[in-house]
Kinemage of the C-alpha trace (Angstrom):
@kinemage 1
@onewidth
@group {chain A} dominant
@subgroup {mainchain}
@vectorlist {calphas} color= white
{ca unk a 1} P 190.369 140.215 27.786
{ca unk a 2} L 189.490 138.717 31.204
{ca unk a 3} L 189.241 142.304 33.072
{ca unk a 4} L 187.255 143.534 30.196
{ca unk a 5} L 185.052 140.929 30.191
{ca unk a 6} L 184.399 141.040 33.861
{ca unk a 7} L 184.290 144.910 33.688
{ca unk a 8} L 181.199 144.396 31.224
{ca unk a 9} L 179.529 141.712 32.958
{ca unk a 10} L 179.947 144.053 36.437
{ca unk a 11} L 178.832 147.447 34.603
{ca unk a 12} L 175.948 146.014 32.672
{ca unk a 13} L 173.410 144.342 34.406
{ca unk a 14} L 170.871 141.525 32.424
{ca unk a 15} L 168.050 142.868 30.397
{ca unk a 16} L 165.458 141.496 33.023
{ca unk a 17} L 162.091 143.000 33.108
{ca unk a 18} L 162.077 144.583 37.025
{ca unk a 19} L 158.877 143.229 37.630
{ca unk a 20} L 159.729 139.391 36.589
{ca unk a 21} L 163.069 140.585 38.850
{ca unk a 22} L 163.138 138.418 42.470
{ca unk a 23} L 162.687 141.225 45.412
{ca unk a 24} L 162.597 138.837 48.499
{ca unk a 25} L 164.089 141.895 50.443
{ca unk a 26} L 161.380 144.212 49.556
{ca unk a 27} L 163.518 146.518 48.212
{ca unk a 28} L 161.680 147.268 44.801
{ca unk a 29} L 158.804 147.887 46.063
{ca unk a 30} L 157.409 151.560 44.910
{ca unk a 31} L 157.333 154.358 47.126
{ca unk a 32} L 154.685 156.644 45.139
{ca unk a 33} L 154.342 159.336 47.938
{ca unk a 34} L 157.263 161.727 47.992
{ca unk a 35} L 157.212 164.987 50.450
{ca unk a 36} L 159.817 167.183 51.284
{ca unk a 37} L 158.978 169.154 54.592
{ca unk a 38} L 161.013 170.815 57.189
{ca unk a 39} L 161.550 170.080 60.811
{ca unk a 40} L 163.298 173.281 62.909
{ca unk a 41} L 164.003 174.170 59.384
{ca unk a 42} L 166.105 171.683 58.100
{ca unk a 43} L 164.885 169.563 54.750
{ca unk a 44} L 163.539 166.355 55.051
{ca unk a 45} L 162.465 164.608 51.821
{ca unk a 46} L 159.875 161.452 53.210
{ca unk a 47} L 159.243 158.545 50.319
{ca unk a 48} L 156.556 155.703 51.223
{ca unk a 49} L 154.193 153.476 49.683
{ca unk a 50} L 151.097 155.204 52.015
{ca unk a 51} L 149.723 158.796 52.048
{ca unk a 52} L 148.799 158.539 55.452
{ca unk a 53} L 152.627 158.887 56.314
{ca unk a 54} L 152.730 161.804 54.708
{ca unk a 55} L 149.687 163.096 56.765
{ca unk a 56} L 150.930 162.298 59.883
{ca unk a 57} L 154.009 164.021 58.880
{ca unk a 58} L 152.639 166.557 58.397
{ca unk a 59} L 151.027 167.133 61.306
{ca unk a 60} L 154.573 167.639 63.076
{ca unk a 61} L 156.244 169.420 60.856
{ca unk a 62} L 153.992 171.063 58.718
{ca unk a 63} L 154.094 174.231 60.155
{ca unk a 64} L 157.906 174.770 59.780
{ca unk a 65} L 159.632 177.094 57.006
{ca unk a 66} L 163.028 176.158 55.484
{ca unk a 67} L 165.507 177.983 57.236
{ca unk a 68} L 168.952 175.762 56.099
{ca unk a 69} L 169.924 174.627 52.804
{ca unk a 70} L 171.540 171.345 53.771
{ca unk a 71} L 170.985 168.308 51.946
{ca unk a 72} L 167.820 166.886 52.621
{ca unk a 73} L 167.523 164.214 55.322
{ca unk a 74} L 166.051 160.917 53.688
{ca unk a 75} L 163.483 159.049 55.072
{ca unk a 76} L 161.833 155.666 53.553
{ca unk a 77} L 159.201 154.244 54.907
{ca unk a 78} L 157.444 151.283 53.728
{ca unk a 79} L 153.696 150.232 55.257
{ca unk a 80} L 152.430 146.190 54.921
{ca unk a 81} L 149.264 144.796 55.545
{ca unk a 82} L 148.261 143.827 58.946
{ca unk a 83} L 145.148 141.977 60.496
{ca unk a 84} L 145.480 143.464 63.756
{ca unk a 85} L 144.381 147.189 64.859
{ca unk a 86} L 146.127 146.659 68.195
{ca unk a 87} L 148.889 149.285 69.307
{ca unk a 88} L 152.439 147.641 68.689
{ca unk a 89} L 154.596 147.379 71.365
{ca unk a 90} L 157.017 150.082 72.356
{ca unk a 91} L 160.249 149.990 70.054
{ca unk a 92} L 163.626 149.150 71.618
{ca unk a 93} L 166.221 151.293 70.761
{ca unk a 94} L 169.754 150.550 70.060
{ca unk a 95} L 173.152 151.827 68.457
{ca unk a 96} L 176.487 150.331 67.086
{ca unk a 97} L 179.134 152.306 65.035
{ca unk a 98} L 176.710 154.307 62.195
{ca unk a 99} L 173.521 152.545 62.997
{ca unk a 100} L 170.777 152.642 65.278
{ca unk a 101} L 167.489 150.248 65.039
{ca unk a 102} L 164.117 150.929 66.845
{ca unk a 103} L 162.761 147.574 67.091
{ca unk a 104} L 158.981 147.050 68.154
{ca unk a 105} L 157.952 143.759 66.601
{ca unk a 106} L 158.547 141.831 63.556
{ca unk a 107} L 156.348 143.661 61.582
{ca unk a 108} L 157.399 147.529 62.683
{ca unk a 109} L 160.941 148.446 62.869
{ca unk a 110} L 163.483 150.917 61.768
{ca unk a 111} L 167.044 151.140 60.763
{ca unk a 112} L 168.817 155.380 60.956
{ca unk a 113} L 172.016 155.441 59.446
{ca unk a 114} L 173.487 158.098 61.565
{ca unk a 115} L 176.309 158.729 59.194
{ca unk a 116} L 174.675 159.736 56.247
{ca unk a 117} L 171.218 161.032 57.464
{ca unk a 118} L 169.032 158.000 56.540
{ca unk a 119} L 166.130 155.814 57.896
{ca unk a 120} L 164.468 153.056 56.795
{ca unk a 121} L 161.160 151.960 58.563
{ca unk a 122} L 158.841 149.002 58.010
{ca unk a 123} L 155.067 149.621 59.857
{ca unk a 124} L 152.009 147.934 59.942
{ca unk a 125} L 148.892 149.066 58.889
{ca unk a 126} L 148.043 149.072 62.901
{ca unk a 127} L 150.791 151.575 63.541
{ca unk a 128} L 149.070 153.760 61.484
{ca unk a 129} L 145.606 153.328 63.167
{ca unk a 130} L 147.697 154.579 66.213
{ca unk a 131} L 148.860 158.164 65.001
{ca unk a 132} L 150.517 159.464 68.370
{ca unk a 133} L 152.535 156.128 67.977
{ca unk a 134} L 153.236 156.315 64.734
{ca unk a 135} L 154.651 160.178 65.226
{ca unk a 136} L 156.382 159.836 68.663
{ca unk a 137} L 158.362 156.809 67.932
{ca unk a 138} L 158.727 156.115 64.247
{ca unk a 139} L 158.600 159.655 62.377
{ca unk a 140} L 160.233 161.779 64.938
{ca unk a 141} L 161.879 159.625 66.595
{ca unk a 142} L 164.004 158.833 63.265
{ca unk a 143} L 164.259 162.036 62.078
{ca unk a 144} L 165.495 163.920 65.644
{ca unk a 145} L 167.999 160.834 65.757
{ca unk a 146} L 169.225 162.289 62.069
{ca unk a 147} L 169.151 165.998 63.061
{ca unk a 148} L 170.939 165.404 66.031
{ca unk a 149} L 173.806 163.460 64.600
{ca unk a 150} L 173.963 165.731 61.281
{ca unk a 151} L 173.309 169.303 62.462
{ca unk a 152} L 172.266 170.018 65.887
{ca unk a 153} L 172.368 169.589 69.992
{ca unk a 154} L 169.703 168.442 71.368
{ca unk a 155} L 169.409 169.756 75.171
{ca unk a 156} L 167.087 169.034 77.757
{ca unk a 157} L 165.721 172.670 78.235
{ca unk a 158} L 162.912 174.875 77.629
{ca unk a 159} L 162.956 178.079 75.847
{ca unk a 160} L 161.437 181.678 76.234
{ca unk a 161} L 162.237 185.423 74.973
{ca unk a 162} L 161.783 188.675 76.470
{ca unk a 163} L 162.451 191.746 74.401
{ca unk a 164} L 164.500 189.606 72.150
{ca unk a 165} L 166.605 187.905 75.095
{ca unk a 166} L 166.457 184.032 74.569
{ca unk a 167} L 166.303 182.420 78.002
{ca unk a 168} L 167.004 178.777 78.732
{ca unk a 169} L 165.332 176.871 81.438
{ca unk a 170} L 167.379 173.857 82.084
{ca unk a 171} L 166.321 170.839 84.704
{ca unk a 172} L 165.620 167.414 85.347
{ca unk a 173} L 162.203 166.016 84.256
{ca unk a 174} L 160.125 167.493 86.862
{ca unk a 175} L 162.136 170.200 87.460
{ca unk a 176} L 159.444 172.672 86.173
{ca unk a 177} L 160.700 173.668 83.081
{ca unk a 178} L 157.350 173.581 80.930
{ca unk a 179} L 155.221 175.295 83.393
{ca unk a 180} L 157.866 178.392 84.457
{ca unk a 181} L 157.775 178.778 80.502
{ca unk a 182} L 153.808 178.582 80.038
{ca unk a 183} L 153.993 181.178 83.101
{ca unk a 184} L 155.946 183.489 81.257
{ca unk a 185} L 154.520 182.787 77.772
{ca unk a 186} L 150.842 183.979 79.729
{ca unk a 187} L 152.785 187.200 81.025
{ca unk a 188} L 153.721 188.380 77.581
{ca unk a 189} L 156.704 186.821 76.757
{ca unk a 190} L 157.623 185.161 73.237
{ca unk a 191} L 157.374 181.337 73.608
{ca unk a 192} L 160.046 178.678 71.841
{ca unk a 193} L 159.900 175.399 73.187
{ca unk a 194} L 158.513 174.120 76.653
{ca unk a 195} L 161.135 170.630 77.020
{ca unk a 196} L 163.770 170.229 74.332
{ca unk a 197} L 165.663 172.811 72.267
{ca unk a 198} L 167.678 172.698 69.321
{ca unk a 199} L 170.838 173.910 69.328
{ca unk a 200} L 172.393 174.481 65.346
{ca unk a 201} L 175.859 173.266 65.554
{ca unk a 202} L 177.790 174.652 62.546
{ca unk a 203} L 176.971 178.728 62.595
{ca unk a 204} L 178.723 181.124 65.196
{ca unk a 205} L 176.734 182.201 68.119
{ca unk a 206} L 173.751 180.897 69.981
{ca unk a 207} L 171.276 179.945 67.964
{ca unk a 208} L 168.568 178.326 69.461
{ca unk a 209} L 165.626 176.384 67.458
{ca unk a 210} L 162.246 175.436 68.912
{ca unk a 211} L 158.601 173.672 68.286
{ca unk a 212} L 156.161 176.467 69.395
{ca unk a 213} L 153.655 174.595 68.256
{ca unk a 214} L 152.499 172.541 71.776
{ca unk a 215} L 152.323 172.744 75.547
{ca unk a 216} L 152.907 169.437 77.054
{ca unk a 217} L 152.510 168.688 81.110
{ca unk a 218} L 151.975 166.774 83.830
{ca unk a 219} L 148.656 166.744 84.676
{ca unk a 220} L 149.461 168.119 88.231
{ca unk a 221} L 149.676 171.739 86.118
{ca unk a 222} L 145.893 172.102 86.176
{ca unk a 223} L 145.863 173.123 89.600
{ca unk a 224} L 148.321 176.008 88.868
{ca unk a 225} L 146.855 177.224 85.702
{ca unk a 226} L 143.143 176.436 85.576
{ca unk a 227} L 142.269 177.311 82.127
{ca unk a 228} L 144.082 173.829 81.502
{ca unk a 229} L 141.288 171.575 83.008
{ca unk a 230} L 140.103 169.024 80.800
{ca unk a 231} L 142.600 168.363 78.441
{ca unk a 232} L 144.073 165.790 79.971
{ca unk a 233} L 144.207 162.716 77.199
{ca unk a 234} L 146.421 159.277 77.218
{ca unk a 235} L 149.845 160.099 74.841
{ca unk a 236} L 152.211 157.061 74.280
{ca unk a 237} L 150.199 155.733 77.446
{ca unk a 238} L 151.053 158.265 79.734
{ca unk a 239} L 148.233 160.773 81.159
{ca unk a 240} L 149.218 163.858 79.325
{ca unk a 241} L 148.006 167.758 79.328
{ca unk a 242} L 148.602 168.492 75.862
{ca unk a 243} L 147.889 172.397 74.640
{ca unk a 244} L 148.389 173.654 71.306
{ca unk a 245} L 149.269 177.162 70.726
{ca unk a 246} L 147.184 178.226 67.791
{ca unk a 247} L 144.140 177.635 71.130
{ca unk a 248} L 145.728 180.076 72.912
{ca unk a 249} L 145.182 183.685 71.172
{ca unk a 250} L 146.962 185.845 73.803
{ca unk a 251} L 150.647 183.920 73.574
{ca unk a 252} L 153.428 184.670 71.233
{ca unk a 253} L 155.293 182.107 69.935
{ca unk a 254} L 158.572 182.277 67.753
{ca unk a 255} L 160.513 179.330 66.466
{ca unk a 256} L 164.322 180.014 66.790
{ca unk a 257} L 165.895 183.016 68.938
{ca unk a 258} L 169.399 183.698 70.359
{ca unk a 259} L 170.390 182.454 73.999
{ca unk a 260} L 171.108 184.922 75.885
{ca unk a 261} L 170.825 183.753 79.852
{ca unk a 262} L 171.076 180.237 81.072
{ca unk a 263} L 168.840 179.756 84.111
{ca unk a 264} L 168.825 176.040 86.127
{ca unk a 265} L 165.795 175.519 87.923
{ca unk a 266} L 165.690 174.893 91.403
{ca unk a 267} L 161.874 174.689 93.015
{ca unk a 268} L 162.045 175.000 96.962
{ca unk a 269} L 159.559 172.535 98.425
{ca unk a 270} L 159.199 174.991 101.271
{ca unk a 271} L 159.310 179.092 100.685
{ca unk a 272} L 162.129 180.352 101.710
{ca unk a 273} L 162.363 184.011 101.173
{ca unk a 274} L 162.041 185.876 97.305
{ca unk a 275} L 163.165 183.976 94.867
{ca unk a 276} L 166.972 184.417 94.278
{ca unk a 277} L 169.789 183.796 91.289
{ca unk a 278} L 172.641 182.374 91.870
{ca unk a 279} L 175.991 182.281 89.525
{ca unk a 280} L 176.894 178.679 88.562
{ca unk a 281} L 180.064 177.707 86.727
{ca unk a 282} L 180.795 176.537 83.492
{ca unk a 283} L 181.929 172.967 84.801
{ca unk a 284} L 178.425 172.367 86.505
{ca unk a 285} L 177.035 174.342 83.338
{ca unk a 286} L 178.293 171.201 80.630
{ca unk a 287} L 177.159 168.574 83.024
{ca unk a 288} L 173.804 169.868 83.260
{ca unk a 289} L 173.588 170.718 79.502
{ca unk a 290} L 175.632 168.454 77.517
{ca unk a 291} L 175.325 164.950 76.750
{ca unk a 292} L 175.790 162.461 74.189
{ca unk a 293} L 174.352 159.452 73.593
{ca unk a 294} L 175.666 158.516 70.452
{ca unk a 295} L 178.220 155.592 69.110
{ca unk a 296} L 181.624 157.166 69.637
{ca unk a 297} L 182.394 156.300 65.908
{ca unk a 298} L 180.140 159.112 65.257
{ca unk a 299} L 182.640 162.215 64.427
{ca unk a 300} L 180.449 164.666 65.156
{ca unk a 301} L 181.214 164.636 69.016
{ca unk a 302} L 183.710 167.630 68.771
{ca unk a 303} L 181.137 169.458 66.786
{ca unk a 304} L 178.418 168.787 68.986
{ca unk a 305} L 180.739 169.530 72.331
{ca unk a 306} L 181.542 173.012 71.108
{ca unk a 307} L 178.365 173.761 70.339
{ca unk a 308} L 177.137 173.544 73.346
{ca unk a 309} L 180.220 175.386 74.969
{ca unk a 310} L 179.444 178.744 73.532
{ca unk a 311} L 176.360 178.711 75.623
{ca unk a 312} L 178.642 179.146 78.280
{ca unk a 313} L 179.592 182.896 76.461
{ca unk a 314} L 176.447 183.607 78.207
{ca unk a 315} L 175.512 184.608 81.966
{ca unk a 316} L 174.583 181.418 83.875
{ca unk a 317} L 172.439 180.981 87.061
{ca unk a 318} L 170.527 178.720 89.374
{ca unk a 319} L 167.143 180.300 90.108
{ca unk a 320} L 165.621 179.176 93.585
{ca unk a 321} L 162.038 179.617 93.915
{ca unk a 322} L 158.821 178.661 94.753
{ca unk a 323} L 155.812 181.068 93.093
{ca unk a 324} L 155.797 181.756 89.490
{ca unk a 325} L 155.265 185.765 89.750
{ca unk a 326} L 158.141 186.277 91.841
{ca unk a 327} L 160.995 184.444 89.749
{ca unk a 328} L 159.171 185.746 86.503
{ca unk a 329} L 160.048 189.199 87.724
{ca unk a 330} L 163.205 188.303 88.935
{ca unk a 331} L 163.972 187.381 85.972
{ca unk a 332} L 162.467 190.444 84.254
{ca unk a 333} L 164.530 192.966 86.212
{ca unk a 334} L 167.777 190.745 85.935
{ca unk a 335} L 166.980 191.174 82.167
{ca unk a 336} L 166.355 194.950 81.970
{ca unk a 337} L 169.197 195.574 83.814
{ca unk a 338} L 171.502 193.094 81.517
């Protein structure tokens, strides 16, 4: 009688009306504005209390078909009132086992379960008055965290095409990747991404994803490409040449292609000579390429690892240059000649 009493009292819960119901976790309250939409392809279903999530949302992602029938992402994310219009702070980030917190103030803050591909985020009213903010740190910041740990590598690269031939151009920040890649993009080549690629972890092959949808740079680039002068603006902060694509009528952009040549930048202070490639090997290949940041709970570091090895399938270099035009055709003619 006792275990059937308790299974009753466990499996049926009181005939309370919700809203006379004590919530002092917040965790009733309603999230009327549901979106699905699809970064590098991958569903995302976003649920919050405010449309202007959904807006700024939209403004990254937006553009992006489905390409993977995965089970959406989830992302929650819950707005409260705030007297201030001031830009919060910049969130701290940190990871234990399954979890990982972004933690800007008391009043903006999220919580990824890495595990199981879901975040739950608390802003202010001021984070939204801040919409760079808002995107950078809260939206994707969350949602990369969850592709990365469910379904692909992240590497520090940028990504062009020619004639169908996915190039990566792999460096340290400052190593030149975005501008080589705007330099190619203006000599007719298909752009993919100009500082982080996508790599999808669980198909054969090199599949590369990308965000065509920007140019970001230093603001040093507007003395190599002048058509870039004056739009220099403040992001997270930081002086910033931000381009997007859709300005620029004479580039081609695609938004996934197949790696065929790894290139690792090398810009010569001084010239020395033409531009040269040089073959590097697949040990100074996966410490250039691979990292993980991730709790080591996580089991998705095999997954991730071998991902990233089958780049190696492909031909590898260090390019040594100084002048865009030279190492572009370089690189054309290494190309054509496969």
């Amino acid at each position: 009688m006792y275990a059937a009493a308790l299974k009753r009292i466990s499996s049926d819960p009181p005939e309370i009306p919700p809203a006379h119901l004590p919530d002092p976790l917040g965790a009733s309250i309603p999230l009327p504005h549901h979106h699905v939409l699809f970064p590098f392809g991958f569903p995302v279903q976003i649920k919050t209390n405010e449309l202007a999530i959904i807006r700024a949302a939209e403004l990254s992602w937006a553009a992006f078909p489905q390409r993977f029938r995965e089970a959406p992402l989830q992302l929650r994310v819950v707005v409260s009132d705030s007297s201030s219009t001031r830009r919060p702070p910049t969130p701290v980030v940190r990871a234990q086992a399954n979890l990982m917190t972004m933690i800007a103030d008391s009043q903006n803050f999220a919580c990824c379960d890495l595990a199981n591909g879901f975040c739950f985020a608390n802003l202010s009213k001021a984070a939204l008055l801040h919409r760079d903010y808002l995107r950078y740190h809260f939206l994707e910041g969350s949602v990369y965290a969850l592709l990365d740990t469910q379904h692909v590598v992240s590497v520090h690269a940028a990504c062009v095409a020619k004639e169908g031939h996915g190039v990566l151009f792999v460096g340290e920040s400052g190593a030149g990747k975005s501008s080589l890649a705007y330099a190619c993009a203006r000599r007719g080549w298909t752009y993919i991404s100009d500082d982080a690629t996508r790599l999808v972890r669980r198909r054969p092959g090199r599949q590369a994803l990308g965000n065509p949808q920007n140019f970001r740079f230093r603001p040093a680039v507007t003395a190599l490409f002048p058509e870039l002068r004056g739009r220099v603006k403040l992001r997270n902060g930081k002086p910033t040449v931000e381009v997007r694509t859709e300005a620029l009528s004479h580039l081609v952009t695609a938004q996934e292609c197949t790696v065929d040549y790894l290139v690792f930048l090398d810009r010569r202070a001084q010239p020395d000579g033409p531009p040269r490639l040089v073959s590097v090997s697949e040990e100074e290949c996966l410490r250039g390429l691979y990292t993980s940041p991730w709790p080591p709970e996580l089991s998705v570091h095999q997954e991730r690892f071998t991902a990233v090895e089958r780049l190696l399938k492909a031909p590898r270099f260090r390019m040594n240059y100084l002048e865009f035009d030279p190492a572009i055709d370089l690189l054309e003619q290494t190309i054509l000649q496969g």
